[in-house]
C-alpha positions in Angstrom: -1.5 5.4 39.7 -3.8 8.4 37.9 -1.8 8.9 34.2 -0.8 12.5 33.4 -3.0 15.1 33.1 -1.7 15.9 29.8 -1.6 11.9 28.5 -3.4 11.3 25.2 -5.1 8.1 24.8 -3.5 6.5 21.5 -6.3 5.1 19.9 -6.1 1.5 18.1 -5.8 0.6 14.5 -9.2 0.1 13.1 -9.1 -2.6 11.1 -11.8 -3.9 8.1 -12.4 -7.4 7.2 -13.1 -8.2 3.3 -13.3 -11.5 2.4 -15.8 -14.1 1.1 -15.1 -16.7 3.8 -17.2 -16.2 6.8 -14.5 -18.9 8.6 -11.6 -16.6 7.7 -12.7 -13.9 8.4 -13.7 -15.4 12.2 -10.4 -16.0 12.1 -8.5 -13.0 11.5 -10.8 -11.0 13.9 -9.9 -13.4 16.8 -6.6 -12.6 15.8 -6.6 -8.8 15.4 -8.7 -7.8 18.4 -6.1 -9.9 20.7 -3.7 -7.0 19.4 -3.9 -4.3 22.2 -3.2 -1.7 19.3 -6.0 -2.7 16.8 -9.2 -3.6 16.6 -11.8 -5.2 14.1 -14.1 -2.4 13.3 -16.1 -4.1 10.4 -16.6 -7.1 8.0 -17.7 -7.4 4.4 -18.5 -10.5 2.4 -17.5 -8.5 -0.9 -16.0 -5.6 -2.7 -18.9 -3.3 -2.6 -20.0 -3.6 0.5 -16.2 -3.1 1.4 -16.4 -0.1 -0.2 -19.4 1.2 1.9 -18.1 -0.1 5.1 -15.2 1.8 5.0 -17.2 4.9 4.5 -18.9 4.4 7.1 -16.6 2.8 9.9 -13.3 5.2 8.7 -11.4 2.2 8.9 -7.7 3.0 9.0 -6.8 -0.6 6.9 -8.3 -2.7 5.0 -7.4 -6.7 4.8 -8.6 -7.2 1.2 -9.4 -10.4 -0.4 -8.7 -10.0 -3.9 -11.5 -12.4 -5.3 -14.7 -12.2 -4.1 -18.1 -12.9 -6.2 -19.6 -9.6 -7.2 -17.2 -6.9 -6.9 -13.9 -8.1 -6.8 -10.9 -6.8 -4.1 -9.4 -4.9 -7.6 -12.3 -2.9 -7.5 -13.2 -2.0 -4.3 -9.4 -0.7 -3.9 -9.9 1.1 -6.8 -12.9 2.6 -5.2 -11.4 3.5 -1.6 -8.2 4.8 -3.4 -10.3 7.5 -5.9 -12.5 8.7 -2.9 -11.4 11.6 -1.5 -13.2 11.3 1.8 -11.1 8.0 2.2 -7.6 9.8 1.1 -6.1 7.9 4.8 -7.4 4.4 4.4 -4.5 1.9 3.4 -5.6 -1.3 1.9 -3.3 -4.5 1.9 -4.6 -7.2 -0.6 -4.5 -11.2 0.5 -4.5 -13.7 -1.7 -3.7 -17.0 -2.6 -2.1 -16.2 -5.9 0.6 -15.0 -5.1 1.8 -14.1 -8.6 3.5 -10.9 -10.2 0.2 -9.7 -12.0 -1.6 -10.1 -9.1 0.9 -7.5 -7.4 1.0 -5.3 -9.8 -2.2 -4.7 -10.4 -3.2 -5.0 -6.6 -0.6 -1.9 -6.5 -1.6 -0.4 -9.1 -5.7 0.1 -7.6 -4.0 1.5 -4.7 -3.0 -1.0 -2.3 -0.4 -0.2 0.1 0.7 -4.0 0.2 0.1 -7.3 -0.8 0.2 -10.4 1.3 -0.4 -13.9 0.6 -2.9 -15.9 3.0 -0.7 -18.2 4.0 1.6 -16.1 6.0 2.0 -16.6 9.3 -0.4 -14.6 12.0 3.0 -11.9 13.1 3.3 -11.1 9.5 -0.4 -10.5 9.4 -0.3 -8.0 12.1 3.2 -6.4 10.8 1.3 -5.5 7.1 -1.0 -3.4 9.5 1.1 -1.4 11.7 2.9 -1.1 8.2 0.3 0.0 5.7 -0.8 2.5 8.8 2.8 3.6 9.1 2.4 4.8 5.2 5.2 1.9 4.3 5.1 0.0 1.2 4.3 -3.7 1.7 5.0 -6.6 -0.4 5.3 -10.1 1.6 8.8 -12.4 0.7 7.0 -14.7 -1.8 6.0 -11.6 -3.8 9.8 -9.9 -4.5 10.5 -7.1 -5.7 12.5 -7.4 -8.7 9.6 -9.4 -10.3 7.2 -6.6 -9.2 9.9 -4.1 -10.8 10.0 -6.4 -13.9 6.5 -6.5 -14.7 5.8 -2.8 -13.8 8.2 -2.2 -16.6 7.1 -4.2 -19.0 3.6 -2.5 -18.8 1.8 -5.5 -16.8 0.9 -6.5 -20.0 -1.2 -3.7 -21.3 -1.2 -2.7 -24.5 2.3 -1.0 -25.1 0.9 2.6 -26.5 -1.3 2.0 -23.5 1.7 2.4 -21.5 3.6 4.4 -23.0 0.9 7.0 -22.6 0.9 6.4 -18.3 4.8 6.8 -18.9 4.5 10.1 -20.3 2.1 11.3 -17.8 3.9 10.2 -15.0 7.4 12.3 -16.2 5.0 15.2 -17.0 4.5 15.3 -13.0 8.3 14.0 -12.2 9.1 17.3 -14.0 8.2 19.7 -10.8 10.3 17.5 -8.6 13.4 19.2 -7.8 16.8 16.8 -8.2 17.0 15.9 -4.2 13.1 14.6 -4.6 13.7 12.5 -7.5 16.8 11.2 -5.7 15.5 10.0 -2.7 12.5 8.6 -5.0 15.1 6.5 -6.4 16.2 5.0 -3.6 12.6 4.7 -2.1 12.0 2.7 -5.1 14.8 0.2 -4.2 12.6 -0.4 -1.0 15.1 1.7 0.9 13.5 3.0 4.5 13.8 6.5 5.3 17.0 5.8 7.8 18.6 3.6 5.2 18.3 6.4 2.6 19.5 9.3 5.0 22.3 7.2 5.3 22.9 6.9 1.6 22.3 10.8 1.3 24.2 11.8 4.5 20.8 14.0 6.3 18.8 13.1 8.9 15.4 10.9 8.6 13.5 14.0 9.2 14.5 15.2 6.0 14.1 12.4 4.1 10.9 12.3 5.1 10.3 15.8 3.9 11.0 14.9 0.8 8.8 11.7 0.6 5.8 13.7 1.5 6.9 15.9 -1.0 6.9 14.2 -3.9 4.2 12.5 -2.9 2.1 15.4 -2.9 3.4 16.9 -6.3 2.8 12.8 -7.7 -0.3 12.5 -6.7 0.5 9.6 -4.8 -1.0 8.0 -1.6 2.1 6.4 0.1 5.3 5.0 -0.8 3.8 1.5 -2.8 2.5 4.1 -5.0 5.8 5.8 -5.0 7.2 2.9 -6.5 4.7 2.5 -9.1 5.5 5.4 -10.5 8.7 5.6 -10.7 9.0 2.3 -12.6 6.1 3.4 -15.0 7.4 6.3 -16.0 11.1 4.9 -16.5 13.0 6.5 -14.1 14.0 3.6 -12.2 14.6 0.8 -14.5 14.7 -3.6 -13.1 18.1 -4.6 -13.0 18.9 -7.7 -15.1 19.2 -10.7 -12.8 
C-alpha cells in the first residue's frame, strides 16, 4: 500500500558510541541498530575524539564512558554541553562506579543521565529514547535522594566555592515567576509532566510551558539540569531519611 502523500518519514535516534573498549562498544552497536528507531551513527575510543565526532555526525545521544585514557567522559560532556552548535545533543554517562560523586558530577558537566554498565540491554535503550525525550535520567542503583544529598552538600567542593554557585543560581531563580519555581519544585522531586499537572490541577501542555520556560530563563539544557539547580541554589532541600 503507497503511504500518504503528506507522511513524514520519522527519522531514527542517532546514536554515538564513547568508550575505551572496542568489545563494548561492538556490543552496544549490535544492540542499538536492531532498534528500528535508532541507529549507531559513530564511535570514539576517547573523550576528545567524542567531542569531535559529535560535531561532526550531529549525534542526537551520546553513550558516554566516564573513564577513558586521555580525555576523560567528564570532559568531553563538559565540552558537548558548552558548545553551542551542540545545544540538542543529550549525553547519558555509563559507568561501573556507580557512586553519588560520580552522578553528581556526571550531572553537573551536563549529562542528561547516568547509567551503570551493568544494566540490562531494555534499560539501555529506555536512557535513549529518554535523554532524546529531554527527561532526566538516573538508573535505580543511582537514587535520587543520595544525588539530592550530595548536590547539597556541595559535592565536596570547597564550601565558599559553593556558596558562590548558590548565589548565582537564585540570582537567575529571581525572574521566574511563582508558577515556574513551583513546578521546578516538583520537577526536582522527579515528578513527570502528567504527574505534576495532576498535583497543579492544568493540563501537561502547560506544564510543559513552564519547564521550557524556566529552562530558558536558567540557562539550563533539560530537566537533569533542572534539578541541579534547584538543589544548588537551595530551593529544594534533601529530606532527612
Amino acid at each position: 500500500m503507497t503511504e500518504p502523500a503528506d507522511a513524514i518519514p520519522v527519522r531514527p535516534i542517532r546514536v554515538l558510541l564513547a568508550d575505551d573498549q572496542a568489545l563494548l562498544r561492538s556490543a552496544f552497536k549490535v544492540l542499538v541498530d536492531s532498534e528500528p528507531d535508532m541507529e549507531v551513527v559513530g564511535e570514539a575510543s576517547d573523550g576528545a575524539q567524542a567531542y569531535a565526532m559529535a560535531r561532526r555526525t550531529l549525534a542526537d545521544v551520546v553513550l558516554m564512558d566516564i573513564r577513558m585514557p586521555g580525555t576523560d567522559g567528564l570532559a568531553a560532556t563538559r565540552m558537548i554541553s558548552g558548545d553551542p552548535e551542540l545545544a540538542a545533543v543529550r549525553v547519558v554517562m555509563l559507568t561501573t562506579f556507580e557512586v553519588d560523586e560520580y552522578v553528581a558530577a556526571a550531572l553537573r558537566a551536563g549529562a542528561s543521565g547516568f547509567l551503570g554498565k551493568g544494566a540490562e540491554p531494555e534499560d539501555l535503550l529506555n536512557a535513549i529514547r529518554v535523554a532524546h525525550a529531554g527527561e532526566a535520567l538516573l538508573s535505580p542503583a543511582a537514587t535520587k535522594g543520595l544525588i539530592a544529598t550530595f548536590l547539597a552538600q556541595g559535592g565536596g567542593a570547597d564550601p565558599a566555592a559553593a556558596a558562590a554557585v548558590a548565589g548565582s543560581h537564585a540570582e537567575r531563580l529571581a525572574a521566574l515567576t511563582v508558577r515556574e519555581r513551583e513546578v521546578l519544585v516538583h520537577v526536582a522531586a522527579g515528578l513527570s509532566n502528567d504527574g505534576i499537572a495532576g498535583r497543579l490541577e492544568v493540563s501537561p501542555l502547560t506544564v510543559k510551558t513552564h519547564v521550557n520556560r524556566a529552562m530558558a530563563k536558567l540557562g539550563a539544557r533539560d530537566r537533569a539540569q533542572l534539578v541541579v539547580i534547584a538543589y544548588e541554589s537551595g530551593l529544594v532541600r534533601p529530606r532527612a531519611e
